[in-house]
Backbone as numpy.savetxt, mean C-alpha at the origin, in Angstrom:
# Nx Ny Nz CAx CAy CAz Cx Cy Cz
9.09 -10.94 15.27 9.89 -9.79 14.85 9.26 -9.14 13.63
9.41 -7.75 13.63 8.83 -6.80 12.30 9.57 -7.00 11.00
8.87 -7.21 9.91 9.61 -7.61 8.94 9.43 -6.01 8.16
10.52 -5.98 7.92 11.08 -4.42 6.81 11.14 -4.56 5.63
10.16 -3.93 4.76 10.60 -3.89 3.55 10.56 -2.51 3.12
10.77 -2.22 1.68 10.66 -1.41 0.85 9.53 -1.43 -0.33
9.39 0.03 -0.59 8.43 0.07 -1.89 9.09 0.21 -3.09
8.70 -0.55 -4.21 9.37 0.30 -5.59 8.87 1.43 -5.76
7.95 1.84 -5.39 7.47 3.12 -6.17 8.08 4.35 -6.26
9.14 4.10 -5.13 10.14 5.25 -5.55 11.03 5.06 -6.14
11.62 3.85 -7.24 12.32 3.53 -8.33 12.01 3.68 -9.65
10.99 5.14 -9.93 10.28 4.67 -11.40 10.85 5.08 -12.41
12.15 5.15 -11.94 13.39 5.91 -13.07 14.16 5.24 -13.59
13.48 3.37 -13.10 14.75 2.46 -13.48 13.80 1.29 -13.53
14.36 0.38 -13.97 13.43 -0.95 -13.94 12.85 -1.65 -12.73
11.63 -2.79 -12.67 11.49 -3.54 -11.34 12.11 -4.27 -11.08
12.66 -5.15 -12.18 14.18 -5.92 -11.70 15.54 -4.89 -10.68
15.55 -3.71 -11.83 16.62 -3.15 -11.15 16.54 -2.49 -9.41
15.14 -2.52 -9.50 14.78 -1.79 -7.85 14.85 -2.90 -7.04
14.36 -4.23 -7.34 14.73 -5.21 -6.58 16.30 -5.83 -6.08
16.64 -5.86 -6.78 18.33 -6.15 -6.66 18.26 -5.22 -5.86
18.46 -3.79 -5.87 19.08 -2.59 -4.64 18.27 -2.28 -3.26
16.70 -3.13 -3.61 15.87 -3.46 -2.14 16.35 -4.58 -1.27
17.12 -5.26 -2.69 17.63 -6.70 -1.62 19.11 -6.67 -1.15
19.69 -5.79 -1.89 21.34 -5.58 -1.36 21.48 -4.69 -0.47
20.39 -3.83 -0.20 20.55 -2.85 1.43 20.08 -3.77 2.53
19.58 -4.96 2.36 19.31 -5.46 3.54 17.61 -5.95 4.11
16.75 -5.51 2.73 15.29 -5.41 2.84 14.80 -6.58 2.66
13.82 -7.32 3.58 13.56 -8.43 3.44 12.70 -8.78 2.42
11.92 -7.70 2.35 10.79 -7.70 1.27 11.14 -6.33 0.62
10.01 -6.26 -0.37 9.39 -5.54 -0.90 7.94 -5.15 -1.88
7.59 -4.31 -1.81 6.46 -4.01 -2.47 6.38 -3.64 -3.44
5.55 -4.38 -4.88 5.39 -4.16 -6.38 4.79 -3.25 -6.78
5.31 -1.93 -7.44 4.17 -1.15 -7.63 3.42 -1.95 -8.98
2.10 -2.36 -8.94 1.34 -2.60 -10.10 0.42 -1.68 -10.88
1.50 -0.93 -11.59 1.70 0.36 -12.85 2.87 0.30 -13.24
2.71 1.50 -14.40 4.03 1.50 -15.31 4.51 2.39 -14.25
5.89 2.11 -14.47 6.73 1.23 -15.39 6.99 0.02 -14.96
6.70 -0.64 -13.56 6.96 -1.26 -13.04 5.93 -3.07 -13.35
5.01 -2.91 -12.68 4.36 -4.54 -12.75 3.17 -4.11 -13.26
2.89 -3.28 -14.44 1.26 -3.46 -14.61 0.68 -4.48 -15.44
-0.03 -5.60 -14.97 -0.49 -6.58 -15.30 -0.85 -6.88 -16.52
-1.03 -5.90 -17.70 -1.41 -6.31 -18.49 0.09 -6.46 -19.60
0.98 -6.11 -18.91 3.18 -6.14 -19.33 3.32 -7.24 -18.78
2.39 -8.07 -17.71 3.60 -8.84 -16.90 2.99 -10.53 -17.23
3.69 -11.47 -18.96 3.54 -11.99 -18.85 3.74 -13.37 -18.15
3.61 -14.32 -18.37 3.82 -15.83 -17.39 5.55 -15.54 -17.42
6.47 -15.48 -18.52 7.55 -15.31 -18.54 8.33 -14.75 -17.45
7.83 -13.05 -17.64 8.41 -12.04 -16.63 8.31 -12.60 -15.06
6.85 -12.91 -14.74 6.35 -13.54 -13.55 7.43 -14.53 -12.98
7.67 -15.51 -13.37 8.39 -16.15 -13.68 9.96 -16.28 -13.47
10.34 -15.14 -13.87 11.96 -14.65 -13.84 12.16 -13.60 -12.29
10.76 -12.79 -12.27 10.72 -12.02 -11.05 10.80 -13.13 -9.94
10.01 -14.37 -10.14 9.98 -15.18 -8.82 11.36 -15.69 -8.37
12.04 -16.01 -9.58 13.41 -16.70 -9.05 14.56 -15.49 -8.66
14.13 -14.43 -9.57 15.13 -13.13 -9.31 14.92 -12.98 -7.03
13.64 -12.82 -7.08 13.37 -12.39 -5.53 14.06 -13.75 -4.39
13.58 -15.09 -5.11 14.15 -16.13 -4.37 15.39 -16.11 -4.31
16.21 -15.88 -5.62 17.80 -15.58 -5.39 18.45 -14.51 -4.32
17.45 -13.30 -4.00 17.85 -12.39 -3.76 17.41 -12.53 -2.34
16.64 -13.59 -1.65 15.95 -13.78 -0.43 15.40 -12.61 -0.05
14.29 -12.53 -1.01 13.63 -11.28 -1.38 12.01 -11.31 -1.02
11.03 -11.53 0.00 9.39 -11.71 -0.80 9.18 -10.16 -0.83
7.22 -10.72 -1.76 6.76 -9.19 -1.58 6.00 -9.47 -0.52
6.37 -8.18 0.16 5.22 -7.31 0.94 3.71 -7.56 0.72
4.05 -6.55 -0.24 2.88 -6.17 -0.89 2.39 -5.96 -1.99
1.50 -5.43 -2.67 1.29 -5.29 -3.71 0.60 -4.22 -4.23
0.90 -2.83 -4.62 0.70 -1.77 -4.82 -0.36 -1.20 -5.69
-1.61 -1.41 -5.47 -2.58 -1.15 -6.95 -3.44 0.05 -6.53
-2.94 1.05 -5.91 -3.44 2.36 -5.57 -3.36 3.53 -6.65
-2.02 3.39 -7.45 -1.92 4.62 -8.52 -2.62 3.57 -9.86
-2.85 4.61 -11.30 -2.97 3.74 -12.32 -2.98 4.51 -13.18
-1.50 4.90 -13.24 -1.19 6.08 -14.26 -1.13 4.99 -15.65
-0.63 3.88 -15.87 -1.16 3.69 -16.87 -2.98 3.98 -18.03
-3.80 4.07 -17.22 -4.67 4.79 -17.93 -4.99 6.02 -17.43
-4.72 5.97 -16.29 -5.09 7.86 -15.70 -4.17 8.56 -15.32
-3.96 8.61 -13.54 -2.85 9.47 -12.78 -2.99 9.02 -11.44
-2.37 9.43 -10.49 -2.57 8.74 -9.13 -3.64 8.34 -8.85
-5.36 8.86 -9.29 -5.99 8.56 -8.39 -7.13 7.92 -9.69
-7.16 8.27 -10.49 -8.16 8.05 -11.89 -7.67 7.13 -12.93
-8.74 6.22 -13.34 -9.91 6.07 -12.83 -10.39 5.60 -11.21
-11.23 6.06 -11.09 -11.64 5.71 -8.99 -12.54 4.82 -9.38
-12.46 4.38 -8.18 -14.08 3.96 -7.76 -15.21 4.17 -8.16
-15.31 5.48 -7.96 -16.58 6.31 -8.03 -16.96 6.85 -8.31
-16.39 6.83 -9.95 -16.89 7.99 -11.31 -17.98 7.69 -11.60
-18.87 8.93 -12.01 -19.77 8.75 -13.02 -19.92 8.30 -13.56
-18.91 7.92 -14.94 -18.72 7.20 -15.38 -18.40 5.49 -15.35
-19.60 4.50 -15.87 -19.82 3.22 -15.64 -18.42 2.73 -16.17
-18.08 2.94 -16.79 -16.97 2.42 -18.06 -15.57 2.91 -17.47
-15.46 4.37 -16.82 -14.41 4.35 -15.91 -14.40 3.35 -14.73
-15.15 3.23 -14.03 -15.63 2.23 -12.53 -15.01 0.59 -12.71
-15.31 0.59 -13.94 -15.00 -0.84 -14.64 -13.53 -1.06 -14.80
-13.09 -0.19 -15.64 -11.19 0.01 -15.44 -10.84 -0.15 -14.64
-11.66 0.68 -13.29 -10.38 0.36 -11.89 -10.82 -1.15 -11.21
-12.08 -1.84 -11.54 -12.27 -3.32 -10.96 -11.43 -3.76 -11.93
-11.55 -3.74 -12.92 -11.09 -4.94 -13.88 -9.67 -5.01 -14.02
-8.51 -3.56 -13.75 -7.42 -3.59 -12.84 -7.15 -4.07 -11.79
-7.99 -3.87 -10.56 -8.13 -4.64 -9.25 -8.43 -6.22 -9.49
-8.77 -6.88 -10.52 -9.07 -8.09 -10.59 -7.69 -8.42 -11.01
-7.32 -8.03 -12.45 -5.80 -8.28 -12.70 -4.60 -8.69 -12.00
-4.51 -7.69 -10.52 -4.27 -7.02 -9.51 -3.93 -7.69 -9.05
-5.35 -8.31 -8.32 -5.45 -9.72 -7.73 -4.50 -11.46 -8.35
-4.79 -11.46 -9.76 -4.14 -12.53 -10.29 -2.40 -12.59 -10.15
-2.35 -11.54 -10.43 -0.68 -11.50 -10.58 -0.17 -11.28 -9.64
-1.13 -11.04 -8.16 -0.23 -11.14 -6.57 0.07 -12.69 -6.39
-1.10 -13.54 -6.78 -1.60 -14.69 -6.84 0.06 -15.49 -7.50
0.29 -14.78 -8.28 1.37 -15.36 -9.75 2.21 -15.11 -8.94
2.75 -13.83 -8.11 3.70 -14.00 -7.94 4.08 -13.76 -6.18
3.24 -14.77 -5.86 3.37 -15.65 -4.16 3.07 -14.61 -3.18
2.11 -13.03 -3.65 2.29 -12.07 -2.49 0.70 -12.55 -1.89
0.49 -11.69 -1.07 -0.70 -12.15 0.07 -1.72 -10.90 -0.23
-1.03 -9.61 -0.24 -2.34 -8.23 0.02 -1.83 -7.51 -0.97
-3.04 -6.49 -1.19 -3.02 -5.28 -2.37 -3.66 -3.93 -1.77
-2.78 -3.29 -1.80 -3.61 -1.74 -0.92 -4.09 -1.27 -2.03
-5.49 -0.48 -1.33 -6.23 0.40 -2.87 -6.55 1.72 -2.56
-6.83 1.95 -3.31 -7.15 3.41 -2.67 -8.42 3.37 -2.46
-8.45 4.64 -1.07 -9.91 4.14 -0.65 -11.14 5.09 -1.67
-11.35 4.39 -2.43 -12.55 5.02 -3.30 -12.35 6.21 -4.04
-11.43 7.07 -4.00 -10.96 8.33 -4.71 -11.38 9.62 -4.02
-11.03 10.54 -4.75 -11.54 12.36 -4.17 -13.40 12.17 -4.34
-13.61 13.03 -3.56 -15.44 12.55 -3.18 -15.45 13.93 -4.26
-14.94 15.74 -4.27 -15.33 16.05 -5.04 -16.49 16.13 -4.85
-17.50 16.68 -6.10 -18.80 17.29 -5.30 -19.87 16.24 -5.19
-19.14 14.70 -5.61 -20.61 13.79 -5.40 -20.76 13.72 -3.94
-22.09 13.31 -3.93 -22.81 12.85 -2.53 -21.56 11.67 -2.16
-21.79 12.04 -0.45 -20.69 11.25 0.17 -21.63 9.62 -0.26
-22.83 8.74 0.61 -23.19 8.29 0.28 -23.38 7.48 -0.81
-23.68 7.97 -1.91 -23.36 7.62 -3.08 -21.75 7.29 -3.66
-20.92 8.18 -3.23 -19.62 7.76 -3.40 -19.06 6.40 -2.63
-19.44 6.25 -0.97 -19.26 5.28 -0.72 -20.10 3.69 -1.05
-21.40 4.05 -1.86 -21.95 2.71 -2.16 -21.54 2.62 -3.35
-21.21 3.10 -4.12 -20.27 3.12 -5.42 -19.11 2.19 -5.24
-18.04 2.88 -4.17 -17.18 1.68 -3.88 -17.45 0.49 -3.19
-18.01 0.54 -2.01 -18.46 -0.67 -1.80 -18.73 -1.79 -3.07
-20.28 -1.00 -3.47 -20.58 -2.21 -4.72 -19.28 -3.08 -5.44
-18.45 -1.75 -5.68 -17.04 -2.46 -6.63 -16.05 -3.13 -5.71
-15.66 -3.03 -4.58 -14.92 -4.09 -3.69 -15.88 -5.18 -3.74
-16.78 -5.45 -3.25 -18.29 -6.63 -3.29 -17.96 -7.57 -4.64
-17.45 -6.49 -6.13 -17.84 -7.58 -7.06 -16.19 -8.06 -7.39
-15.18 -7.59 -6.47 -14.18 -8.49 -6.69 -13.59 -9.07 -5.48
-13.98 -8.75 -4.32 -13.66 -9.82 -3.35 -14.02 -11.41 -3.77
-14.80 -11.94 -3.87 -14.89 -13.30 -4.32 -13.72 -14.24 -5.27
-13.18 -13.17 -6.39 -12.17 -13.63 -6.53 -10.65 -13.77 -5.58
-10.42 -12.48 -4.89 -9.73 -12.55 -3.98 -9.78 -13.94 -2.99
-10.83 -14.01 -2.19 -10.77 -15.11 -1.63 -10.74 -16.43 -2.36
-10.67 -16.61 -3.21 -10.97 -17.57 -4.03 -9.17 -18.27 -4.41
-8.33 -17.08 -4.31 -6.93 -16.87 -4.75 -5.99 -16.89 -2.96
-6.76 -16.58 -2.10 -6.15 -16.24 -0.73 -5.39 -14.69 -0.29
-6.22 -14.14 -1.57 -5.80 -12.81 -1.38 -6.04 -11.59 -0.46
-5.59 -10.51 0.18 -6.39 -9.74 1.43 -6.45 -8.85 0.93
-7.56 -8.23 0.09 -7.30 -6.30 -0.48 -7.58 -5.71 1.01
-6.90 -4.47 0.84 -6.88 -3.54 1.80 -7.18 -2.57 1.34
-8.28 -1.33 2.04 -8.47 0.01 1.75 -7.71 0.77 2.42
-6.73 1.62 1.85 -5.70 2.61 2.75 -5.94 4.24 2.10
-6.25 3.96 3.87 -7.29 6.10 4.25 -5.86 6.71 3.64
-6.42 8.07 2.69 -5.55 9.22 2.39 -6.10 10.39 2.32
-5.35 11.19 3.32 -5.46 12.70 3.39 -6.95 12.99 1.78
-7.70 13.91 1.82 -8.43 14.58 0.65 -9.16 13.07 0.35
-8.97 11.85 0.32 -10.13 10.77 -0.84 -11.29 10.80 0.69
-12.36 9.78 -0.34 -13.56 9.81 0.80 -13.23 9.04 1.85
-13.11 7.91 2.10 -11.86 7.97 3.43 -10.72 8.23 3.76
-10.77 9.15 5.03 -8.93 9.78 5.56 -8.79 9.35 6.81
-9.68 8.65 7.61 -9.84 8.76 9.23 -9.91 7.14 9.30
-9.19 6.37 10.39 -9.04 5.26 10.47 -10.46 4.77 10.85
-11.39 5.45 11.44 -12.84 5.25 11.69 -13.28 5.15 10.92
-13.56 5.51 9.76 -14.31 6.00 8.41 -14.27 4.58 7.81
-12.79 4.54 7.96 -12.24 2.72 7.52 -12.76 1.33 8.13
-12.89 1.67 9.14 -13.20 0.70 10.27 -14.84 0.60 10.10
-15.77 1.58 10.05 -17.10 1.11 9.76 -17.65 0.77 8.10
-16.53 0.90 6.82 -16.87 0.22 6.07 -16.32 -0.92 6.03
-15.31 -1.70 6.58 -14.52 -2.68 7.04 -15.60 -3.05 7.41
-16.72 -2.76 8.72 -17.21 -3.59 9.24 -18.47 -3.52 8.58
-18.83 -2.66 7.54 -20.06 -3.04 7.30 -20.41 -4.23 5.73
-19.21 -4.33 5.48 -18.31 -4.93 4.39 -18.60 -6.56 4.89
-17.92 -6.55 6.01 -17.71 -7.73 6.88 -17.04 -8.76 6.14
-15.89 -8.50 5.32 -15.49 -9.89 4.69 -13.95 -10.33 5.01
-13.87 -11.55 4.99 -12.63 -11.63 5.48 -11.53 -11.72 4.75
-11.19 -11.23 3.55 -10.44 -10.74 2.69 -10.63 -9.46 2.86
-11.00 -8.35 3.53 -11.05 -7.00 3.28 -10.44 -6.52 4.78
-9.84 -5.52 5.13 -8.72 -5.35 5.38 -7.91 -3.92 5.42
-7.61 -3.41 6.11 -6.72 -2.26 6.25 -5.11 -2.13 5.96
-4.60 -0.67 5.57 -3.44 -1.06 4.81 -3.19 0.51 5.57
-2.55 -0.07 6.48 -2.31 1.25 7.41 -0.89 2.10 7.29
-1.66 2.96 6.92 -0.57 4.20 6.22 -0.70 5.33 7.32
0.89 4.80 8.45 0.76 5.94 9.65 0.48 7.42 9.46
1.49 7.52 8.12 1.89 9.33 8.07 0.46 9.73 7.39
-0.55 8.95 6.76 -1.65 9.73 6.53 -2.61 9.91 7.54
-2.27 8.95 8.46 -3.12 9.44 9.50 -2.31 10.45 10.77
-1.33 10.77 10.15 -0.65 11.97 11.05 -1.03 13.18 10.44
-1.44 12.85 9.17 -1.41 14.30 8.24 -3.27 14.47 8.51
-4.05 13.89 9.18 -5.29 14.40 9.30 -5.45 14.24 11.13
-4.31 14.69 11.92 -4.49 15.06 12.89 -4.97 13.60 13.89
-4.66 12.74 13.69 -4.63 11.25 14.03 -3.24 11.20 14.80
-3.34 10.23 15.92 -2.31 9.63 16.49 -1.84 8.45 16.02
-0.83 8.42 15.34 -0.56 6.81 14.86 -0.41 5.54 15.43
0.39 6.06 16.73 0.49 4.44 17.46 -1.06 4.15 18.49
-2.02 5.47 18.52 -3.44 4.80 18.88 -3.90 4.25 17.85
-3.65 4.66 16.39 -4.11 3.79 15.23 -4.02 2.84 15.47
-3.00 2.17 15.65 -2.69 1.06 15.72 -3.41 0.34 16.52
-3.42 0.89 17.82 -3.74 -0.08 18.74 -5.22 -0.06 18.60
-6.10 0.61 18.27 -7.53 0.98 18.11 -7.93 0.19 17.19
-7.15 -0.14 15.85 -7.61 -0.91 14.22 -6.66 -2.20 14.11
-5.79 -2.52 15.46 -5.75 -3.91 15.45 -6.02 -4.83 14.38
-7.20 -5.48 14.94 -7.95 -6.54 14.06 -8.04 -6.26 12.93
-7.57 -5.15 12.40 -8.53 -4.82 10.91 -6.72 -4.51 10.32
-5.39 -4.04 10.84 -4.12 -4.19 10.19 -3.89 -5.09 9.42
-3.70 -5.36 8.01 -3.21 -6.52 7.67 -1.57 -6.06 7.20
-1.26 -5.02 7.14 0.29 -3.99 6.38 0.13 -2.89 6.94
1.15 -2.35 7.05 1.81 -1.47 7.27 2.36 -0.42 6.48
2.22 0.82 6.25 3.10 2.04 5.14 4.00 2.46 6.00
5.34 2.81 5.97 5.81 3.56 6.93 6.65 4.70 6.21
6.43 6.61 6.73 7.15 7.49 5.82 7.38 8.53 7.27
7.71 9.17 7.16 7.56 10.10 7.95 7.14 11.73 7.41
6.60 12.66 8.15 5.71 13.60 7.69 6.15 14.99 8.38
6.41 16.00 8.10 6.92 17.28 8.46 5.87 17.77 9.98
5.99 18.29 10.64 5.51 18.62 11.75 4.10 19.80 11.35
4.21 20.09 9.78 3.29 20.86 9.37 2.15 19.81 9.27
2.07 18.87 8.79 1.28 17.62 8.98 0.91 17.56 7.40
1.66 18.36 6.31 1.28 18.76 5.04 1.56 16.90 4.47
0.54 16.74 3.43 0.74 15.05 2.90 1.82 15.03 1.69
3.11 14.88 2.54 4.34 14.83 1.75 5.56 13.86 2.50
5.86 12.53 1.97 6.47 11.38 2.31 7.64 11.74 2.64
8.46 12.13 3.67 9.58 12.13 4.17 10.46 11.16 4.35
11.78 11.07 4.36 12.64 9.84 4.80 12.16 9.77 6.69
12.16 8.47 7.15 12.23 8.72 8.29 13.35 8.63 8.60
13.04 9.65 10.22 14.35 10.29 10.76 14.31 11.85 10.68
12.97 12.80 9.14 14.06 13.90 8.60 12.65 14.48 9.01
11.37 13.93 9.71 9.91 15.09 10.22 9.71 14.58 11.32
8.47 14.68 11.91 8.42 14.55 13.00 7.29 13.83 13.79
7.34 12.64 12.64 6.60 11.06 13.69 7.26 10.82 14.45
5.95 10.38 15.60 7.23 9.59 16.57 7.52 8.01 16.52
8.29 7.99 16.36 8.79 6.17 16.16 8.82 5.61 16.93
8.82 5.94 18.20 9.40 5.24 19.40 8.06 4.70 19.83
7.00 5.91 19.77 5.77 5.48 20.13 5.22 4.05 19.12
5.48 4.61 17.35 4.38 3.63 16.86 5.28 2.56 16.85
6.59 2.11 17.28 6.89 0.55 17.31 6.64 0.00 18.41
6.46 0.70 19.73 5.70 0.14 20.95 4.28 -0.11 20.72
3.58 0.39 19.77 2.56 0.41 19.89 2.20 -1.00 18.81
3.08 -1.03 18.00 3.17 -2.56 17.13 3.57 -3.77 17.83
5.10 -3.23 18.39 4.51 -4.53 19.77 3.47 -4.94 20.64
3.34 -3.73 21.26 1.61 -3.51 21.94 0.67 -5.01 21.53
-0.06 -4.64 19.83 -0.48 -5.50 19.65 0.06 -7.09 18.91
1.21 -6.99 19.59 1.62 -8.16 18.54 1.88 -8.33 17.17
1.96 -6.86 16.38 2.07 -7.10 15.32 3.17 -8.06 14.74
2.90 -8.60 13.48 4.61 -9.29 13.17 4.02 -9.48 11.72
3.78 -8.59 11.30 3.43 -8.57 9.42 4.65 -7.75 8.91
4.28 -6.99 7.75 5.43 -6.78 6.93 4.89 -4.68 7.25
6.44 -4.02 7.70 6.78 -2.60 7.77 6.78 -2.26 6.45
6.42 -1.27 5.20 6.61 -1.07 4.11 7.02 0.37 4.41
8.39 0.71 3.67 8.72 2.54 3.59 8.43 2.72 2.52
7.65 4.01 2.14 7.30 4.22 1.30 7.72 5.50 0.90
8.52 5.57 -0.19 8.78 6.92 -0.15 9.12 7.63 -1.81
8.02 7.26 -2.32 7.88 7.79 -4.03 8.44 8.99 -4.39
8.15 9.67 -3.54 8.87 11.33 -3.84 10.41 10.99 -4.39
10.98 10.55 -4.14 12.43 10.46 -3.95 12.87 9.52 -5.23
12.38 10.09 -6.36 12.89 9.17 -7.86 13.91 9.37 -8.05
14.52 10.68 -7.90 15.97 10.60 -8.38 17.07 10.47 -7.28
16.53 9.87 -6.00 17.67 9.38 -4.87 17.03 8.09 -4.48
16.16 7.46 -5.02 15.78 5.84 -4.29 16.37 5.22 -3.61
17.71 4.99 -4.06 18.70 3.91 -3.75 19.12 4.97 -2.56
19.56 5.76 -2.30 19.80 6.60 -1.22 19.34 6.57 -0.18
17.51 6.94 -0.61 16.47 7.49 0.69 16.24 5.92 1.04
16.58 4.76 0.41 16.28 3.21 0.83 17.06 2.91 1.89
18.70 3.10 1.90 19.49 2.74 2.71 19.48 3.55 4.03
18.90 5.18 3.82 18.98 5.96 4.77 17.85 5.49 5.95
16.68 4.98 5.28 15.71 4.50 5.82 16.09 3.57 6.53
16.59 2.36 6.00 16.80 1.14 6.41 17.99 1.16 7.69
18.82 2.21 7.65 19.31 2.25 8.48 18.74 3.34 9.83
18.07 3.99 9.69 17.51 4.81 10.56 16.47 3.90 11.41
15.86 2.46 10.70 14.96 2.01 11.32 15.38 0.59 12.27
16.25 0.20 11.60 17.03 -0.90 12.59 17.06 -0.83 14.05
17.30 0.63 14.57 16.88 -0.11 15.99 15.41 -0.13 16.45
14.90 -0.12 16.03 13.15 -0.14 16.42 13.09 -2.05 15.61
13.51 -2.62 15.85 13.01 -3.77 14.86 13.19 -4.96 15.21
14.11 -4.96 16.35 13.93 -6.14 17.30 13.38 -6.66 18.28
């Protein structure tokens, strides 16, 4: 059976304790940490907090999902520092975050971390942008495996990967078995992609799931599902299809000042697809 959770990232108006309690009282089995402010950024979250979050989630028969290290507005904004700046000393921030990243999924019992895939390409050489990231996944996978951790690269509309292909041949040219896809349907609806062939096509390479829904304009803007026009019917056949049985994540950040709202609306819109 599909396990449902929720993201904090659309709670950033209130604490991570407080988003957890209202992920776990609508009914969410999990949920996903955003690791940034305000929420879990690693360098706030000592042994203590860790600690209090683990028994808070166990009380609440709560795990995570996932583990959110795609934004890092603590030193930049959604997407900066990337991968694949110019800058050596920026490049370093976002590993040495991603290593952090890694420890405190470790700390606090989760399995995967979606990243962003390498940032806006912008006018560098594609090439160069992608051996840029590569190199920097390369010098922190080892710790990952080392911890039992799975980073995932998840394609978005505009960064240098958007196309589940794009993903799939650095996945495979990567070849490691901590590395991993973090499949975010509605971005591959918003670049003219079929989602439930996603699925069935990148199989082997799914380790999570994003789930939002997306306006029929295909514009990259997180909807409640139920309120655009994915089809659901297709991508949960198509998760059965392959057997999936990992963790559903809704993701729906837009929605800071209705979280608790667009959570329950979700959660109830998705229940019958889930058995």
């Amino acid at each position: 059976m599909l396990k449902l959770a929720f993201s904090t990232n659309a709670f950033k108006q209130t604490t991570l304790e407080a988003a957890l309690k209202t992920i776990a009282d609508i009914g969410y089995a999990g949920a996903e940490i955003l690791a940034d402010v305000p929420h879990a950024y690693p360098p706030e979250m000592p042994d203590s907090r860790v600690l209090a979050l683990r028994k808070l989630m166990a009380l609440r028969h709560l795990q995570v999902s996932n583990v959110n290290a795609f934004t890092l507005f603590a030193l930049g904004d959604t997407y900066h520092p990337t991968w694949i700046e110019d800058d050596e000393d920026l490049r370093s921030q976002r590993i040495s975050h991603t290593v952090n990243c890694i420890e405190l999924t470790h700390a606090l019992g989760g399995k995967t971390i979606s990243l962003q895939p390498g940032g806006p390409q912008g006018a560098l050489n594609r090439a160069v942008a992608l051996g840029r990231y590569r190199a920097g996944l390369e010098e922190v996978l080892p710790l990952a495996e080392e911890l039992g951790i799975t980073l995932m690269i998840e394609p978005e509309p505009g960064l240098i990967i958007q196309h589940a292909q794009e993903c799939v041949e650095l996945l495979t040219a990567i070849n490691h078995p901590n590395l991993k896809m973090n499949c975010d349907l509605g971005h591959f609806y918003c670049v003219d992609e079929d989602p439930a062939e996603v699925i069935r096509q990148c199989a082997p390479w799914i380790a999570h799931v994003h789930l939002e829904d997306i306006a029929e304009s295909r514009v990259h803007q997180h909807l409640v599902p139920g309120t655009g026009a994915m089809d659901f019917p297709a991508i949960f056949a198509a998760l059965r299809d392959i057997k999936y049985a990992g963790w559903v994540t809704v993701e729906l950040y837009p929605y800071e000042s209705t979280a608790a709202v667009v959570a329950r609306d979700a959660w109830n819109y998705l229940q019958p697809y889930l058995g």
